[in-house]
C-alpha positions as CSV (number, residue, x, y, z in Angstrom):
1,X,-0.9,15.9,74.4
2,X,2.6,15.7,76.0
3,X,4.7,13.5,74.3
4,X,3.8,13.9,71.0
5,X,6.8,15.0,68.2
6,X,4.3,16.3,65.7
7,X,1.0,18.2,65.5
8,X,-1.2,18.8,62.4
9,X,-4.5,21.0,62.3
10,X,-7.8,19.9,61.6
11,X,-10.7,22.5,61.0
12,X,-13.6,22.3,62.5
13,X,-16.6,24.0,61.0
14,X,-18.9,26.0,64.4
15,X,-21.8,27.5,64.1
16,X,-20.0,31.0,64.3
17,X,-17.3,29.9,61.9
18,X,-14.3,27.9,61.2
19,X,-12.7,26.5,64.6
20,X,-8.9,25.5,64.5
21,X,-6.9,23.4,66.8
22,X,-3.9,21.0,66.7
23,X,-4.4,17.8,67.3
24,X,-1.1,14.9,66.8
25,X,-0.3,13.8,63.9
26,X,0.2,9.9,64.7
27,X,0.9,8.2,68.1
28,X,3.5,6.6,68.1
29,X,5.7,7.9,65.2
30,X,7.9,11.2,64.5
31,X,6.6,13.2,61.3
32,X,8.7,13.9,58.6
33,X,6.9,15.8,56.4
34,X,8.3,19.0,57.2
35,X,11.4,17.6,57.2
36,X,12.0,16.7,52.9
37,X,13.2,12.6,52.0
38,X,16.0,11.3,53.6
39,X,18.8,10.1,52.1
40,X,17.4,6.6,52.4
41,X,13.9,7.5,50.7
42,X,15.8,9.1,47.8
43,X,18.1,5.9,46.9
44,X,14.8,4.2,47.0
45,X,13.1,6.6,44.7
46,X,16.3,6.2,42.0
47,X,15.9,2.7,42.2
48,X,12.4,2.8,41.8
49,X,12.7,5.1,39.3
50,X,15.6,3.1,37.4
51,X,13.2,0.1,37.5
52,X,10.1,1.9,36.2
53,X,13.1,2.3,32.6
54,X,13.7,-0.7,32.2
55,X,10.1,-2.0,32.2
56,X,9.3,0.6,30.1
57,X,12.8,-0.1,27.7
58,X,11.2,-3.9,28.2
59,X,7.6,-3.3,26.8
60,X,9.3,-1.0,23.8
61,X,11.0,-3.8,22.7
62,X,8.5,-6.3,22.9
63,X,6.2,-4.1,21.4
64,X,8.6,-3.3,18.7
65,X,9.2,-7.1,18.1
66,X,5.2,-8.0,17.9
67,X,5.3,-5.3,14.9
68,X,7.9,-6.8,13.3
69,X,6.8,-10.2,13.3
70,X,3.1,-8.5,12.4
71,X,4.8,-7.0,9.1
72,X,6.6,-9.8,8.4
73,X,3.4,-12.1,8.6
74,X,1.8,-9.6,6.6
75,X,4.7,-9.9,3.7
76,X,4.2,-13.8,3.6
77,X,0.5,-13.0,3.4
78,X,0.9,-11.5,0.3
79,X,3.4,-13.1,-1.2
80,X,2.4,-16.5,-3.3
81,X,1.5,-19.3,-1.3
82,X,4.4,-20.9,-3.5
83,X,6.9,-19.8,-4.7
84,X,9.9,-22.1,-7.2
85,X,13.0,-23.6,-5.1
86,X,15.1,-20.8,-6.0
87,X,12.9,-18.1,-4.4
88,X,12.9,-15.9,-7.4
89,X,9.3,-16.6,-9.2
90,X,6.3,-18.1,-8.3
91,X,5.7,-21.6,-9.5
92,X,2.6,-22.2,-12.3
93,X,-0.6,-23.5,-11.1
94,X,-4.0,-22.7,-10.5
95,X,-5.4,-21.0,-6.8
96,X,-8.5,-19.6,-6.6
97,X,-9.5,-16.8,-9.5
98,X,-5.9,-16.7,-10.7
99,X,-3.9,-19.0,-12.9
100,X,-0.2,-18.8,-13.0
101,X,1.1,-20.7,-16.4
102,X,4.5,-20.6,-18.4
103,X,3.1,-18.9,-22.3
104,X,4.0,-20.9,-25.0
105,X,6.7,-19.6,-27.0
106,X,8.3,-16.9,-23.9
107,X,10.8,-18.0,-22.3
108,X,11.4,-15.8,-19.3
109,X,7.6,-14.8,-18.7
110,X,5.0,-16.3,-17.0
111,X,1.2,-15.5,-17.6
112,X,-1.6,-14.1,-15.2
113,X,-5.0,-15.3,-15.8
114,X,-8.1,-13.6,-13.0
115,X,-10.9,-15.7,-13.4
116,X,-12.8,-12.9,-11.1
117,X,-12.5,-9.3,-13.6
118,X,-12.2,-11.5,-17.0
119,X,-8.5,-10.5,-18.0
120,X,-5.0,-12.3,-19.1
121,X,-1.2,-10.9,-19.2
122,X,2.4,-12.4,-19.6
123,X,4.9,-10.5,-17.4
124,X,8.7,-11.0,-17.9
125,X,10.5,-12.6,-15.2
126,X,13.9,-11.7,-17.1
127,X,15.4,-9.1,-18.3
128,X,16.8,-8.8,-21.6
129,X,20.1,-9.3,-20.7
130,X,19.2,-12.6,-19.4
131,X,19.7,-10.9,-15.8
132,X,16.8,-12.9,-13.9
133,X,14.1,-10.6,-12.3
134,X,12.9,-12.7,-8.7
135,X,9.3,-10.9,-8.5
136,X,6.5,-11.8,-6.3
137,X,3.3,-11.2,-5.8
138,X,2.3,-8.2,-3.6
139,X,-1.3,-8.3,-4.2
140,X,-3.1,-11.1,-5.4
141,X,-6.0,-10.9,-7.8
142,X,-8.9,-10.1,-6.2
143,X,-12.5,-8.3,-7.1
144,X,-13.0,-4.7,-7.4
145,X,-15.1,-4.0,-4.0
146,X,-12.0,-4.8,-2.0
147,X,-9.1,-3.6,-4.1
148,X,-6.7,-1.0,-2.7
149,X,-7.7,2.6,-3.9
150,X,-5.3,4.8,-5.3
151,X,-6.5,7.5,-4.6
152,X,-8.8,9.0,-1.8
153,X,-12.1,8.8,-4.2
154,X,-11.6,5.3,-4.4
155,X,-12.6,5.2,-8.5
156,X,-9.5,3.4,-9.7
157,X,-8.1,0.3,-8.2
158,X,-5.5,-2.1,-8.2
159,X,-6.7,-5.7,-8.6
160,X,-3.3,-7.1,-9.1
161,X,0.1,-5.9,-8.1
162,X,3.2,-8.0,-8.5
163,X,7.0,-6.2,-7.5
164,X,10.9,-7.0,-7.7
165,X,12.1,-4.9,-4.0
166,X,15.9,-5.5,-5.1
167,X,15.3,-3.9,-8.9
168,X,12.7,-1.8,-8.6
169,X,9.9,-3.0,-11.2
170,X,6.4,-3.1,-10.4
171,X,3.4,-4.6,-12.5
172,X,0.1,-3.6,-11.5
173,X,-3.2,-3.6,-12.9
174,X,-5.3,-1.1,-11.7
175,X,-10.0,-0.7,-12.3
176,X,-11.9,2.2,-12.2
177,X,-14.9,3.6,-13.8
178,X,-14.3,6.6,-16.9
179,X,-13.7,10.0,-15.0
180,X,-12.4,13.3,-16.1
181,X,-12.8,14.0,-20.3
182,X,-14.1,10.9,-20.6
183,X,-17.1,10.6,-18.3
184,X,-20.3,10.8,-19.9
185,X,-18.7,10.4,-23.7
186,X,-19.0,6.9,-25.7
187,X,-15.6,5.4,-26.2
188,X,-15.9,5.7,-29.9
189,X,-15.3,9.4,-29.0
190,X,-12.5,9.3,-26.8
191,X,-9.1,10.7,-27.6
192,X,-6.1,8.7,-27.2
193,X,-4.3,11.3,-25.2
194,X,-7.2,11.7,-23.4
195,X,-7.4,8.4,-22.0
196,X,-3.9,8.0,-21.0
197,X,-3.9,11.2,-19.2
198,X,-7.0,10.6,-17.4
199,X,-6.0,7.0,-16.3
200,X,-2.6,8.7,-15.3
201,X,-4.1,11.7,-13.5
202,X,-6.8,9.2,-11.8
203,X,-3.8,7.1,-10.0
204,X,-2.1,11.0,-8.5
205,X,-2.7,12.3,-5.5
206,X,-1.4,15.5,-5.9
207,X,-3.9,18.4,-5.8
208,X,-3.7,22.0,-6.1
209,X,-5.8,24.8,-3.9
210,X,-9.1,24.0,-6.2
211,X,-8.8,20.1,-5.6
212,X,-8.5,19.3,-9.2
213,X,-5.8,16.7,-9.5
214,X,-2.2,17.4,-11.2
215,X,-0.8,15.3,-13.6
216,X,2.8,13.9,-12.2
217,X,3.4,12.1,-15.6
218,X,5.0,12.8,-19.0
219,X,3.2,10.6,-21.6
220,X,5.0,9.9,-25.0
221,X,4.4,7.3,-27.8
222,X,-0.1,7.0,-27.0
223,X,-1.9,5.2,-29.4
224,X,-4.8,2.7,-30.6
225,X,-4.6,-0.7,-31.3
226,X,-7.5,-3.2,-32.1
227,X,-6.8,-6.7,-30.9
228,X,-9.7,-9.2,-31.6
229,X,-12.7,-6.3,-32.0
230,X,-11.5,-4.8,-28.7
231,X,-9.5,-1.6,-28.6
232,X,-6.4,-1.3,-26.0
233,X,-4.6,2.2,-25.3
234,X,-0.8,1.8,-25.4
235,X,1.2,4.7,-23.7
236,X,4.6,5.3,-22.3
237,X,5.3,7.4,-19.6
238,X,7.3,9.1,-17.3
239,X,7.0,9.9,-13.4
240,X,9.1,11.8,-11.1
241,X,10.7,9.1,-8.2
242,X,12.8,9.2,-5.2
243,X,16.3,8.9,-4.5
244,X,17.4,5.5,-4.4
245,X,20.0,3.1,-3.6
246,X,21.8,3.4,-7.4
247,X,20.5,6.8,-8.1
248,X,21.0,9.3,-4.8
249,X,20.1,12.4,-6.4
250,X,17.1,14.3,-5.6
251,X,15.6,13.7,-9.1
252,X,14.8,11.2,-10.0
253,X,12.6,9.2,-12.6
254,X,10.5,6.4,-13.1
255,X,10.1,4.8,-16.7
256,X,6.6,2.7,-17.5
257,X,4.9,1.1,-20.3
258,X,0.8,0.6,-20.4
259,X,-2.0,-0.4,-21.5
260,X,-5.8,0.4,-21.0
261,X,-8.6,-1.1,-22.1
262,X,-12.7,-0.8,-21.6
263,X,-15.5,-3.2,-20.7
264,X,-18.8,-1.4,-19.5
265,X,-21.1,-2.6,-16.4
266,X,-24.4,-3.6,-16.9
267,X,-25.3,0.1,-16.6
268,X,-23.4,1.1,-19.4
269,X,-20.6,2.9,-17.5
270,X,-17.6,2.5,-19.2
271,X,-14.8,0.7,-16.8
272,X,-11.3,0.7,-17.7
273,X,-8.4,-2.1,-17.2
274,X,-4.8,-0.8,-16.9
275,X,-1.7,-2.9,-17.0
276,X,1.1,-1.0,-16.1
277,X,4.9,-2.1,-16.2
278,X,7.7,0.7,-14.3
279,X,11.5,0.8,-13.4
280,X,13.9,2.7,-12.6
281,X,15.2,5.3,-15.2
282,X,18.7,3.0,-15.2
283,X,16.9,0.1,-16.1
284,X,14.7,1.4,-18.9
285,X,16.9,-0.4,-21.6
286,X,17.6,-3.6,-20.3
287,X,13.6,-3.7,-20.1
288,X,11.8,-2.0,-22.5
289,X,11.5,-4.8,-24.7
290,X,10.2,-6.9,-22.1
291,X,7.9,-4.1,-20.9
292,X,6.7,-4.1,-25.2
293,X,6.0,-7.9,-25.0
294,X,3.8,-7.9,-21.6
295,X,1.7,-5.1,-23.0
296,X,0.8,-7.1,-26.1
297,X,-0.2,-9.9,-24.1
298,X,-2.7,-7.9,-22.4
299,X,-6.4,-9.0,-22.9
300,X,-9.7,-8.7,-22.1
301,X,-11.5,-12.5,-21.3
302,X,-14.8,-13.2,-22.0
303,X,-16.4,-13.2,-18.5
304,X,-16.7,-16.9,-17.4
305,X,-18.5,-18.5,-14.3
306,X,-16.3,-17.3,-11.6
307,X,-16.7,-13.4,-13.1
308,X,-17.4,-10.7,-11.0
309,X,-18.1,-7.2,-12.4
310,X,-16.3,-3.8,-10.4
311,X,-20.1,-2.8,-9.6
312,X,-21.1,-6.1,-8.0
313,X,-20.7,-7.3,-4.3
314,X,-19.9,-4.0,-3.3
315,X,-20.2,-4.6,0.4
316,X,-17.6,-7.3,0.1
317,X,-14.4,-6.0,1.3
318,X,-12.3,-9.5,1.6
């Protein structure tokens, strides 16, 4: 065993217990375990170490860059599959259940038509002050089974959804069966207020201990109108927002305009159709009249061909 620069000890297990004895560590090298890393060993172990950041700085980034470019495709996803030369508004034509068209007789809107839940609207694409609004579509028309929910129940829905990023203006319609004061009651019975609250409490998410829902709006001005046989709830309302870009402090409001109206299943269940036009507090009077003609324009189709009612093809979720 002469010779050797390092021993290490290696049990042995005897039959009257544990036997130790050295034996070398390695042949023809010198140990250094006891000794710590050399200098040497530790230059490596920064470089190695340096490296191991930048791979990792490396993957961030190119991790960070597939999300953007997945958002981004995601954006051009929902946006129309044309759009006019300018960029501002989507040009008229016909693409699957919806038709885009220019309404006779409004300049500055252009008209929704959804072949798939039966319903029409005009939307204004400029403000009254002839400022021009560049909105896009965020969600396309589609059927009721794979509609964003507003909420965690799922009841109401929005089927269409179109938005100005730069002003702040969002039109949406939104489906969902009668819930609340108005479930199990024939509309004939329904209370105006009633059904703008309950179509305004349906799209919160704010809950108190119990779970019951709380109402985040102010409605004003609800009443009923008949247009064509068919009756159509008309409400403004108010909503508490968040600061933005012209308005930094920390209250803030929304302004919005809508419209509901009812077509029941085959079941009988009473559905109801929202449209629902909202700004910014600043911009309420530069659009209020616009908001006024949009929700006149509202209507309920007869169903066609292509019609699909919210209770059908539920398991269809594209």
């Amino acid at each position: 065993m002469s010779g050797m620069h390092s021993m290490s000890s290696v049990r042995a297990v005897g039959g009257a217990g544990l036997l130790w004895r050295r034996v070398p560590c390695c042949p023809t090298a010198t140990c250094n375990a006891s000794t710590g890393p050399t200098p040497h060993s530790r230059d490596s172990q920064a470089h190695a170490s340096e490296a191991r950041a930048d791979n990792s700085s490396s993957r961030r980034q190119m991790l960070s860059m597939g999300a953007s470019a997945m958002i981004a495709a995601a954006v051009l996803q929902m946006a129309p599959a044309a759009v006019a030369e300018d960029g501002a508004n989507p040009v008229t034509g016909t693409d699957g259940p919806l038709t885009l068209a220019q309404p006779t007789g409004q300049e500055g809107f252009l008209e929704v038509e959804d072949s798939l839940l039966a319903y029409k609207f005009s939307y204004p694409v400029v403000r009254k002050s002839g400022v021009p609004l560049p909105v896009i579509f965020s969600r396309r028309p589609e059927r009721y089974s794979s509609a964003a929910p507003l909420t965690a129940d799922t009841r109401q829905r929005i089927v269409c959804s179109l938005v100005s990023l730069s002003d702040g203006v969002t039109y949406t319609v939104s489906v969902g069966p009668a819930a609340g004061v108005l479930k199990g009651k024939p509309p004939s019975e329904w209370n105006d207020r009633d059904v703008a609250e309950t179509v305004l409490i349906d799209r919160s998410t704010a809950r108190i201990t119990s779970g019951q829902r709380v109402a985040l709006y102010n409605v004003e001005n609800v009443h009923m109108e008949e247009r064509d046989g068919q009756e159509y709830w008309v409400y403004e309302h108010l909503a508490q927002g968040s600061p933005n870009d012209l308005n930094l402090a920390q209250e803030t409001f929304r302004h919005a305009l809508a419209v509901t109206a009812v077509r029941p299943i085959a079941d009988g269940t009473p559905y109801l159709y929202t449209l629902n036009l909202s700004c910014r507090e600043e911009s309420w009077e530069d659009l209020q009249t616009q908001f006024q003609r949009a929700v006149d324009s509202f209507h309920l189709l007869p169903p066609g061909e292509g019609y699909v009612a919210p209770d059908e093809q539920s398991w269809r979720f594209f």
